[in-house]
MARKE-771851 format. One line per field, with one value per residue: residue number from 1; x, y, z of N, C-alpha, C in turn. Coordinates in steps of 0.02 Angstrom, whole numbers, m for minus. Example, Ala and Ser with C-alpha at 12.3 -4.5 7.8 and 13.67 -1.06 7.14 Angstrom:
# MARKE-771851
i (1, 2);
n.px (660, 642);
n.py (m284, m112);
n.pz (390, 354);
ca.px (615, 684);
ca.py (m225, m53);
ca.pz (390, 357);
c.px (660, 645);
c.py (m165, 2);
c.pz (390, 394);
This chain:
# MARKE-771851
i (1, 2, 3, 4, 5, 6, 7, 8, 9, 10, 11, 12, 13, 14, 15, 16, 17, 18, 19, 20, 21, 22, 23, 24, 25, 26, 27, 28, 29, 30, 31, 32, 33, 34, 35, 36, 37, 38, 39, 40, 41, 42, 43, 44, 45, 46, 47, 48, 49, 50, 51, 52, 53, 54, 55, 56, 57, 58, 59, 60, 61, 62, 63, 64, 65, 66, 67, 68, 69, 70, 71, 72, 73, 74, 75, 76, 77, 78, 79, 80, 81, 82, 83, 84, 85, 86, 87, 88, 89, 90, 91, 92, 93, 94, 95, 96, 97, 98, 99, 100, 101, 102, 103, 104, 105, 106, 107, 108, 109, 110, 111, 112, 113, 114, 115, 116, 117, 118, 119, 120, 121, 122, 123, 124, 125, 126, 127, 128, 129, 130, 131, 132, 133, 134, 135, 136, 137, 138, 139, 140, 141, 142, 143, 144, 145, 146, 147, 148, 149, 150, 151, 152, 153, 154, 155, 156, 157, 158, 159, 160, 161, 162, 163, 164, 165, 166, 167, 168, 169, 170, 171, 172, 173, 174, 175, 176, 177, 178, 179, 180, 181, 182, 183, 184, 185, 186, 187, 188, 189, 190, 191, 192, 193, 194, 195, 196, 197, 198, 199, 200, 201, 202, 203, 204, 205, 206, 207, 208, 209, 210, 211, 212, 213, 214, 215, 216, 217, 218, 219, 220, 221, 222, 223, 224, 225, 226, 227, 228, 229, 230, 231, 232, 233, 234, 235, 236, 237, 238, 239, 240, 241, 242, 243, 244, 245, 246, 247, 248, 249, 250);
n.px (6263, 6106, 6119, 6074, 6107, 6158, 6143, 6210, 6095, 6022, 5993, 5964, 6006, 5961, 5865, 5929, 5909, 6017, 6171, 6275, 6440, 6538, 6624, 6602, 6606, 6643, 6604, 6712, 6719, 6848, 6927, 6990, 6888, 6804, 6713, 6785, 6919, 6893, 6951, 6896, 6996, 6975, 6921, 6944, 7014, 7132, 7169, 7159, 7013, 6922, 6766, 6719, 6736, 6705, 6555, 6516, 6562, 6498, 6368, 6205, 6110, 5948, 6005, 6124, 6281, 6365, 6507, 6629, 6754, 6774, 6828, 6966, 6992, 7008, 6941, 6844, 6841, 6759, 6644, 6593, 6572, 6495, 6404, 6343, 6239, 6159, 6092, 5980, 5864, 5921, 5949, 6023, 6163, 6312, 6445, 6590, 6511, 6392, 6233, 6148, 6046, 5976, 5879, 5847, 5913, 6023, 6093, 6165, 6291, 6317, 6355, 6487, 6538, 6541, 6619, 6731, 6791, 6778, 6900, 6980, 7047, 7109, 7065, 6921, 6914, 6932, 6812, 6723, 6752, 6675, 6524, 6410, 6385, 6408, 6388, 6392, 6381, 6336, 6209, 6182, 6346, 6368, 6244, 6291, 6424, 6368, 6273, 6368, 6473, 6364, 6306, 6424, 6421, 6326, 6362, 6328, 6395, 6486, 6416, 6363, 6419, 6390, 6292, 6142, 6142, 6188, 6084, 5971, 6010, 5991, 5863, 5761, 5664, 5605, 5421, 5267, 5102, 4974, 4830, 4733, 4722, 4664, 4544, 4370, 4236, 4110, 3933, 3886, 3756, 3742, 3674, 3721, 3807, 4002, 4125, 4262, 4412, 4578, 4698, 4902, 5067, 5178, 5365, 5496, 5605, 5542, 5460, 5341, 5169, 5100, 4927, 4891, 5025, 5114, 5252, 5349, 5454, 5467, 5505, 5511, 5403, 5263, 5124, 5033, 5065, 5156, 5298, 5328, 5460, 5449, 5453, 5438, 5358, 5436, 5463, 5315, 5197, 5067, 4930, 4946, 4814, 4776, 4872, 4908, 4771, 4767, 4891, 4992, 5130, 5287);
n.py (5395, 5377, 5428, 5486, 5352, 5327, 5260, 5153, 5141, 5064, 5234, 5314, 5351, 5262, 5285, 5269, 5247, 5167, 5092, 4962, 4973, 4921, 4941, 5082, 5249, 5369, 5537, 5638, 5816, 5847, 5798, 5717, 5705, 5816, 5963, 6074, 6047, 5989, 6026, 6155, 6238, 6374, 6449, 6577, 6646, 6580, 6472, 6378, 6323, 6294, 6211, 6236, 6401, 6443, 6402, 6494, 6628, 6626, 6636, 6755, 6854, 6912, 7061, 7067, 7012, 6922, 6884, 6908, 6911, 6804, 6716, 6712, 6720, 6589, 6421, 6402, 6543, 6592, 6503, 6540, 6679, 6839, 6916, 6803, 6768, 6878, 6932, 6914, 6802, 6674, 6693, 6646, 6560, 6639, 6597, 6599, 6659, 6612, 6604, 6511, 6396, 6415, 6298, 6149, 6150, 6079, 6070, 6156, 6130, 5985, 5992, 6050, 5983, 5845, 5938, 5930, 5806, 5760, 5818, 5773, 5632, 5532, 5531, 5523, 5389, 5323, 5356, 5299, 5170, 5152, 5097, 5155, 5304, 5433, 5564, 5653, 5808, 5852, 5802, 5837, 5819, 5677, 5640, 5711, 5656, 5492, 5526, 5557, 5424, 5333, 5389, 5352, 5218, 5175, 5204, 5325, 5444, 5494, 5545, 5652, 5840, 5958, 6076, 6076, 5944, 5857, 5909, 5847, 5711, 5682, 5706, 5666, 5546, 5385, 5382, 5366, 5387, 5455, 5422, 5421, 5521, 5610, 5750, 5733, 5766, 5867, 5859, 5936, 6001, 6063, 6164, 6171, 6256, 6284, 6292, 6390, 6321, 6324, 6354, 6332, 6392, 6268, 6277, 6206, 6081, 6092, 6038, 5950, 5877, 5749, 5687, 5553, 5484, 5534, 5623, 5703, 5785, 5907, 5881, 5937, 6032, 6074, 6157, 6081, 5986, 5880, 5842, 5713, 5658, 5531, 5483, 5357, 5311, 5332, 5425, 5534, 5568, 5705, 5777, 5956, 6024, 5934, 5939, 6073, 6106, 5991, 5961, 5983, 6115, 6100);
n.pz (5462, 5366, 5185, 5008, 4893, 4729, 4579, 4434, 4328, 4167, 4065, 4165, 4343, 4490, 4630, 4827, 4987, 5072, 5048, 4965, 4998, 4902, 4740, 4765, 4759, 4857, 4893, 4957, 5048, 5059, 4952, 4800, 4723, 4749, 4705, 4726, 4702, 4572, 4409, 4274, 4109, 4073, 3928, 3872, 3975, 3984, 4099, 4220, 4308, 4490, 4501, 4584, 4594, 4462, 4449, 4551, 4520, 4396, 4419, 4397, 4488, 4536, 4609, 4550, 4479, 4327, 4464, 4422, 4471, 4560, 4519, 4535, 4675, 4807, 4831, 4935, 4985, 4862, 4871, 4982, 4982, 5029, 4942, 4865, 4949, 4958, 4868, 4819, 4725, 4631, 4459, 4310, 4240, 4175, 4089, 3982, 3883, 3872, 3909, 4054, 4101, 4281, 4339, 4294, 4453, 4462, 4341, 4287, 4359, 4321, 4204, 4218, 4277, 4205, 4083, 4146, 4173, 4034, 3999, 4081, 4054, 4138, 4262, 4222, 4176, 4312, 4388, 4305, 4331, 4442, 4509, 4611, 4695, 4826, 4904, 5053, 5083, 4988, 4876, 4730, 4680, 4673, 4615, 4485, 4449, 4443, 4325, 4212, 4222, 4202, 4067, 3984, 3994, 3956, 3810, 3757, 3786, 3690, 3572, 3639, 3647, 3665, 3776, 3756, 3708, 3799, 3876, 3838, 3833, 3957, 3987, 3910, 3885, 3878, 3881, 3972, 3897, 4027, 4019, 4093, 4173, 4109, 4142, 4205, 4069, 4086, 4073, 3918, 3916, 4030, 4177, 4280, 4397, 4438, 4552, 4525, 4453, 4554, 4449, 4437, 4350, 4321, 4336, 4242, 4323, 4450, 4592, 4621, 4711, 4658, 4663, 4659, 4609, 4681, 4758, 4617, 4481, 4348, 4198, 4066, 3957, 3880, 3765, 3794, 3869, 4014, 4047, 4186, 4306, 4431, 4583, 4626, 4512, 4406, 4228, 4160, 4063, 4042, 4053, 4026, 4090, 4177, 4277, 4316, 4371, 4485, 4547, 4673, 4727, 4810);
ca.px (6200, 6089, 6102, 6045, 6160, 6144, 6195, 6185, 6035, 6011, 6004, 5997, 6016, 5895, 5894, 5927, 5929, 6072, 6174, 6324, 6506, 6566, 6602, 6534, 6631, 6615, 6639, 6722, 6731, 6916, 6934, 6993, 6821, 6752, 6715, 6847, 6988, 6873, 6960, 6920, 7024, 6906, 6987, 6938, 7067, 7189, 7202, 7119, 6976, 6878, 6708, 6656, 6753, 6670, 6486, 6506, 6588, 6447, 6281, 6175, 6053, 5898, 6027, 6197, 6310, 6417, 6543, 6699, 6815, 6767, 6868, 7032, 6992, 7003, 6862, 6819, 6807, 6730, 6586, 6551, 6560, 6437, 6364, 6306, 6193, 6111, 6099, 5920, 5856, 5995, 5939, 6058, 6232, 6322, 6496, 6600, 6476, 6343, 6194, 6156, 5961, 5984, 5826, 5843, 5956, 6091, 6090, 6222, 6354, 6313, 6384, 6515, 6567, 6558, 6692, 6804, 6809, 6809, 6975, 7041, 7016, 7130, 6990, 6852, 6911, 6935, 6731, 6687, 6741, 6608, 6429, 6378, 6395, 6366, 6424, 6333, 6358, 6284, 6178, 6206, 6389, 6352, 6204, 6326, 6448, 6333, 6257, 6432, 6462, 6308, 6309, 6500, 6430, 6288, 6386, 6297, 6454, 6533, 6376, 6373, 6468, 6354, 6241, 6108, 6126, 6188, 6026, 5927, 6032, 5968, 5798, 5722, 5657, 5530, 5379, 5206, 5047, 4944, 4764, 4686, 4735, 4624, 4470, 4298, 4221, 4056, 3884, 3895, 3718, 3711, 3667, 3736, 3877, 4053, 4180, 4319, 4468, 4632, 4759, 4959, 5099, 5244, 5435, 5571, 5657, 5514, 5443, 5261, 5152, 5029, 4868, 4894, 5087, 5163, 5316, 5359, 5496, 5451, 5574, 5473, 5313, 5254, 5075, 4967, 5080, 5183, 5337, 5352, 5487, 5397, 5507, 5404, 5325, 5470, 5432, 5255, 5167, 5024, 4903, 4938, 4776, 4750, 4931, 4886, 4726, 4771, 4941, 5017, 5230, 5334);
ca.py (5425, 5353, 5476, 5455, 5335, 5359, 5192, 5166, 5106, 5086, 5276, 5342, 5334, 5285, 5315, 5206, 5272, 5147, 5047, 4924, 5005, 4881, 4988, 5136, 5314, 5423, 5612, 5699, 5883, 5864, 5745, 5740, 5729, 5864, 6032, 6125, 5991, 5956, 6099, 6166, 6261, 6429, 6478, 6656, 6670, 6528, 6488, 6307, 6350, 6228, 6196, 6285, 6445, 6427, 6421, 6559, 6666, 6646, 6650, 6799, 6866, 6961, 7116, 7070, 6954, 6890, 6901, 6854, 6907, 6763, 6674, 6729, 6685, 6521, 6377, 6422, 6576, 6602, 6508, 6565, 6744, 6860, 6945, 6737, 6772, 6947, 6966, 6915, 6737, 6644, 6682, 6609, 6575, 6653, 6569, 6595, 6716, 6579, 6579, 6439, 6393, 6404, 6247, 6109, 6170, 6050, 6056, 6180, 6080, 5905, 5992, 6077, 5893, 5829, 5959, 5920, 5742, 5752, 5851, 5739, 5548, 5478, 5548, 5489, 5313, 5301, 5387, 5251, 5115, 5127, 5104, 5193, 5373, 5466, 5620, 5658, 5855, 5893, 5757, 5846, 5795, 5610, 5611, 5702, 5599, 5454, 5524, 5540, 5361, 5300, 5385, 5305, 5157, 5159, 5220, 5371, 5496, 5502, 5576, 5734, 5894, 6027, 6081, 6057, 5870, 5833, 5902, 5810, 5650, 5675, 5715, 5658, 5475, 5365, 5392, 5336, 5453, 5409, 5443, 5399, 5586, 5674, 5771, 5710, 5806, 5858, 5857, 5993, 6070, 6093, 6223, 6183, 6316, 6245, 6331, 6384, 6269, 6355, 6324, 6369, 6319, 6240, 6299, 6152, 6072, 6108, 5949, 5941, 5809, 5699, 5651, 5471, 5456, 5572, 5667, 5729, 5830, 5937, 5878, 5942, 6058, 6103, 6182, 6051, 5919, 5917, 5783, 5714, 5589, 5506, 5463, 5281, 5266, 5350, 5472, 5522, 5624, 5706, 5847, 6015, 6058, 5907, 5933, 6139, 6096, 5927, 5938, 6044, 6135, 6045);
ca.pz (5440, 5304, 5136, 4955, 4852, 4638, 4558, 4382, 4270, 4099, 4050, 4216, 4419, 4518, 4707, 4868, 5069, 5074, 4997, 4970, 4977, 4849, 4701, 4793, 4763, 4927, 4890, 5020, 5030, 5063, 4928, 4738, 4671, 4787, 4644, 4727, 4682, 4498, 4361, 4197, 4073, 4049, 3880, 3874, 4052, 3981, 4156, 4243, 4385, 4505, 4468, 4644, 4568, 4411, 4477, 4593, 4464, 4325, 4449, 4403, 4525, 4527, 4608, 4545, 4452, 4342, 4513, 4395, 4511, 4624, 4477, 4579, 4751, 4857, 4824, 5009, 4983, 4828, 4880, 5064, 4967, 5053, 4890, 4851, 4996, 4981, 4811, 4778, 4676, 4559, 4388, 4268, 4240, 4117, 4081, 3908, 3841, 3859, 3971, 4055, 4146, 4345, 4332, 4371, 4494, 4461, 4267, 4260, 4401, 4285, 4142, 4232, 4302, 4114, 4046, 4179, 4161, 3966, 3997, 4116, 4050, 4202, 4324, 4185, 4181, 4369, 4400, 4268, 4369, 4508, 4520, 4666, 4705, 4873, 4928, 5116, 5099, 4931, 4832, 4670, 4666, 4654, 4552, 4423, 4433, 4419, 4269, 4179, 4203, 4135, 3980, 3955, 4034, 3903, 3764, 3725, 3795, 3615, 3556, 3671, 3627, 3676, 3841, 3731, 3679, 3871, 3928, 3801, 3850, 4043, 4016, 3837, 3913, 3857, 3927, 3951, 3928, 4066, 3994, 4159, 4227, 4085, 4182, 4167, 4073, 4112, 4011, 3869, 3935, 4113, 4203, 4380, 4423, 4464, 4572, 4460, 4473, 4533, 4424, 4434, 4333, 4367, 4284, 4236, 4397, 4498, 4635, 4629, 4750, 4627, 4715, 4662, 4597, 4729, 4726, 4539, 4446, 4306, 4152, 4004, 3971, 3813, 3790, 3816, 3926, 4062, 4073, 4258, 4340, 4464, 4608, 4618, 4432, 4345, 4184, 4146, 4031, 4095, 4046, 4080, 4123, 4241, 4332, 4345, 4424, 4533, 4577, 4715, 4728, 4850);
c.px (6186, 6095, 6088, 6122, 6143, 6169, 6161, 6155, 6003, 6024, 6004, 5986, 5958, 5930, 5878, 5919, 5985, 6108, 6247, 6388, 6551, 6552, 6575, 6608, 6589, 6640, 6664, 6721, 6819, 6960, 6972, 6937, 6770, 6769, 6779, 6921, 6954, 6905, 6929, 6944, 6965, 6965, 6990, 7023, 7134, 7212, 7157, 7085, 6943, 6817, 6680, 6654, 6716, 6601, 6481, 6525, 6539, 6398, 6270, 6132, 6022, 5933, 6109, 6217, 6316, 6460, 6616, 6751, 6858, 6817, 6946, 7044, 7000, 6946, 6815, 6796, 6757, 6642, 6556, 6547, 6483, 6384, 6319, 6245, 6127, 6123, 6035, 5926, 5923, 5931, 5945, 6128, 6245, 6418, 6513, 6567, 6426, 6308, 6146, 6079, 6000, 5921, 5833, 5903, 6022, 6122, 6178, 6299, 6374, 6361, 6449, 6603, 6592, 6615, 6730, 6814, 6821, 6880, 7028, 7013, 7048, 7081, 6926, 6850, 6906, 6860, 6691, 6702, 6703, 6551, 6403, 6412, 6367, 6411, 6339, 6348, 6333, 6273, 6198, 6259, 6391, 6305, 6258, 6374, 6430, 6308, 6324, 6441, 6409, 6293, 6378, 6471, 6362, 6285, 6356, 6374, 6484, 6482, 6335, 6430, 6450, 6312, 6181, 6084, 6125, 6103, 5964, 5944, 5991, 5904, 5743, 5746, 5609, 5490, 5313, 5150, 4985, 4874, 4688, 4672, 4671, 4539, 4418, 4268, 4119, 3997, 3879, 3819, 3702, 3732, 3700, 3818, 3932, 4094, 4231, 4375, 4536, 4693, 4862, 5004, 5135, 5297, 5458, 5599, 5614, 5491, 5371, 5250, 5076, 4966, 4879, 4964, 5146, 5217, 5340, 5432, 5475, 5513, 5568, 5426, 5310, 5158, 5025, 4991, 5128, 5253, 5362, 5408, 5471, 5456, 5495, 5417, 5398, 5415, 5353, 5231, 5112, 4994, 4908, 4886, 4742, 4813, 4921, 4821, 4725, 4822, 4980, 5113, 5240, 5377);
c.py (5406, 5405, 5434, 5412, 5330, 5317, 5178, 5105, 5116, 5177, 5338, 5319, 5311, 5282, 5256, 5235, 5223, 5101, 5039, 4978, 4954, 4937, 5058, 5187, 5347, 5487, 5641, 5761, 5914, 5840, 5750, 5747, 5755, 5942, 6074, 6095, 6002, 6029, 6082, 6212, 6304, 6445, 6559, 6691, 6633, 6505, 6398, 6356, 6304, 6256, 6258, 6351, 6470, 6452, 6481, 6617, 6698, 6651, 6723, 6793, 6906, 7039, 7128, 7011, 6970, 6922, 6890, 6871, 6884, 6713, 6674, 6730, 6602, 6488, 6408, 6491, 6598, 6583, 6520, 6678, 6778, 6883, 6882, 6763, 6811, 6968, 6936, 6834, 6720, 6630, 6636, 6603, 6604, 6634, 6569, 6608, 6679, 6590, 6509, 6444, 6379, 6344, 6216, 6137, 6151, 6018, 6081, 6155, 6018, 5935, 6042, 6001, 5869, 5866, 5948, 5859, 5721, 5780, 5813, 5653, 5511, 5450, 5519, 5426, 5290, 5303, 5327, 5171, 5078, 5140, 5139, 5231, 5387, 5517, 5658, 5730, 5888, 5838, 5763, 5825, 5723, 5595, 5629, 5652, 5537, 5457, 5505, 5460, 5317, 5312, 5389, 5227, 5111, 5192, 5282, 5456, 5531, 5556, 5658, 5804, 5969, 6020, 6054, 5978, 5835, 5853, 5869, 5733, 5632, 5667, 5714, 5578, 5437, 5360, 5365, 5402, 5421, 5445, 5454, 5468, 5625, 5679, 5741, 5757, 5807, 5854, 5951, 6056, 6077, 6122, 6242, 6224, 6281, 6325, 6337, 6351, 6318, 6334, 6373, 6323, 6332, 6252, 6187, 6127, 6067, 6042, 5976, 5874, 5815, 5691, 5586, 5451, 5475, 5604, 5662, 5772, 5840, 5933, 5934, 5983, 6112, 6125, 6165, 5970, 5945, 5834, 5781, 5671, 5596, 5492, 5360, 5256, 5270, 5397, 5449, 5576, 5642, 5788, 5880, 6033, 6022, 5913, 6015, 6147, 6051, 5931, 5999, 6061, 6113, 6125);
c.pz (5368, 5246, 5087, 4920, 4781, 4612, 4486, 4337, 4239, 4100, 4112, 4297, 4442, 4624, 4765, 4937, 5077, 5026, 4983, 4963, 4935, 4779, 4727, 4776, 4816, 4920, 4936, 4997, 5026, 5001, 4841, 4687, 4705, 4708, 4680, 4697, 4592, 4470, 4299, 4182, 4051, 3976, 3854, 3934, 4047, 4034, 4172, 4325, 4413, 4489, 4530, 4612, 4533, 4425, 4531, 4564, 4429, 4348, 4416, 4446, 4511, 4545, 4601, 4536, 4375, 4407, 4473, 4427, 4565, 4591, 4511, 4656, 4758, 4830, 4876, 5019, 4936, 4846, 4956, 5024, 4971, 5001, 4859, 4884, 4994, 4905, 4773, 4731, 4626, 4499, 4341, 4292, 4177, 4104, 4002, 3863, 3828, 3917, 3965, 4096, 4217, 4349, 4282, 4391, 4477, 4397, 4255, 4297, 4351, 4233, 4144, 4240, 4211, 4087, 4096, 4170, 4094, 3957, 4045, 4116, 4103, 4232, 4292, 4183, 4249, 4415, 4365, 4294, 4427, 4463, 4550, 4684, 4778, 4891, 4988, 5134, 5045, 4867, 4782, 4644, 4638, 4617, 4477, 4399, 4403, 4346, 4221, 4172, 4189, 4099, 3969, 3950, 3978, 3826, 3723, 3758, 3723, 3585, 3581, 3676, 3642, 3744, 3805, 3712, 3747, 3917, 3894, 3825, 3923, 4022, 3975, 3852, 3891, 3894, 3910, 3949, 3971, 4044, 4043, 4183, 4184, 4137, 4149, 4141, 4076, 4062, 3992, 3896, 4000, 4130, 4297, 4368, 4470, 4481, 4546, 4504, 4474, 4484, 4426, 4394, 4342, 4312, 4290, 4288, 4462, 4548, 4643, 4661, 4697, 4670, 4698, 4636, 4642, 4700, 4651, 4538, 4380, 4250, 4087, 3998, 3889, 3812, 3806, 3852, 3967, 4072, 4145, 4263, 4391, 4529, 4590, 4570, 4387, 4305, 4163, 4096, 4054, 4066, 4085, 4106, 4189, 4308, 4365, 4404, 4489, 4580, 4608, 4714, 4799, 4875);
């Protein structure tokens, strides 16, 4: 079965439906670079936990969470834990007295991945020897990965020390402003009556469909733009008030 593969260029992945097993890392779930196998050293607990642990631990939800006592169970169980389920929207995380954005979804795994591999350079040099990533029961695994080795792979790793700079590394890209999108606007005195335009807006992480660039991700949004990656174009800039009015949630 075809899945996505994440292979790395310039500053980051881009995506394939298939693609060469030369160089290729295949995640299993059984595997050593499945999150239940990946640890880090929490230093509050002095103790090493897997990554699944970890993220099921620090979720908050809209009716309950931190769970930290999922920190002492099984991988397996921690995350089949029923309170995951019935406990209303994932908020945040909150890990080491920090909270963390639940959007983009797979912000807080990437940088979960990152401290474990900065703590274990074996596993970091051996991740940095492939190109191609796939893991065929949860995408996220392999794009992180992927990311990791392309900022080693484009020497910008050294330069990250914080969530903050790692999520600036991902998602502070050069971009174009496409000027084409701004609305027409109409003549200053007429009297003909327009149907008001709905507008909604869109959070961080979110997938919006373009009318002419298609599928989107929301990297960026400040009060009068909106940073997309394009699946096609790649990154775009793009008025908020023409992406609120034009462009529909996925």
């Amino acid at each position: 079965m075809n899945h996505t593969i994440y292979r790395i260029n310039e500053k980051r992945p881009y995506f394939s439906p298939d693609g060469t097993k030369e160089s290729r890392l295949d995640i299993r779930a059984d595997g050593p670079y499945s999150l239940d196998m990946l640890g880090i050293c929490v230093p509050s607990l002095k103790k090493e936990f897997s990554i699944t642990n970890i993220m099921a631990a620090a979720a908050v939800y809209e009716k309950g969470g931190p769970y930290v006592d999922l920190y002492g169970t099984a991988p397996e169980k921690a995350r089949e834990d029923e309170r995951l389920k019935t406990s209303g929207a994932l908020l945040s995380y909150q890990f080491e007295k920090q909270t963390y954005p639940s959007q983009p979804d797979d912000l807080f795994l990437i940088w979960l991945v990152f401290l474990a591999l900065q703590e274990n350079r074996m596993l970091s040099q051996k991740v940095c020897g492939y190109e191609n990533f796939s893991c065929a029961f949860d995408e996220r695994i392999a794009k992180a990965y992927c990311l990791y080795a392309s900022l080693c792979v484009n020497g910008l790793i050294r330069k990250i020390h914080t969530f903050s700079e790692l999520e600036a590394a991902l998602y502070t890209v050069p971009v174009s402003v496409s000027v084409e999108q701004r609305p027409e606007d109409g003549p200053a005195s007429s009297l003909s009556l327009r149907k008001p335009v709905r507008k909604r807006s869109f959070a961080i992480g979110e997938w919006i469909m373009h009318p002419k660039l298609g599928k989107g991700e929301i990297m960026k949004k400040d009060a009068k733009t909106y940073t997309v990656f394009f699946k096609v174009s790649g990154p775009k800039v793009l008025l908020r008030q023409f992406v609120e009015a034009q462009c529909r949630p996925l």
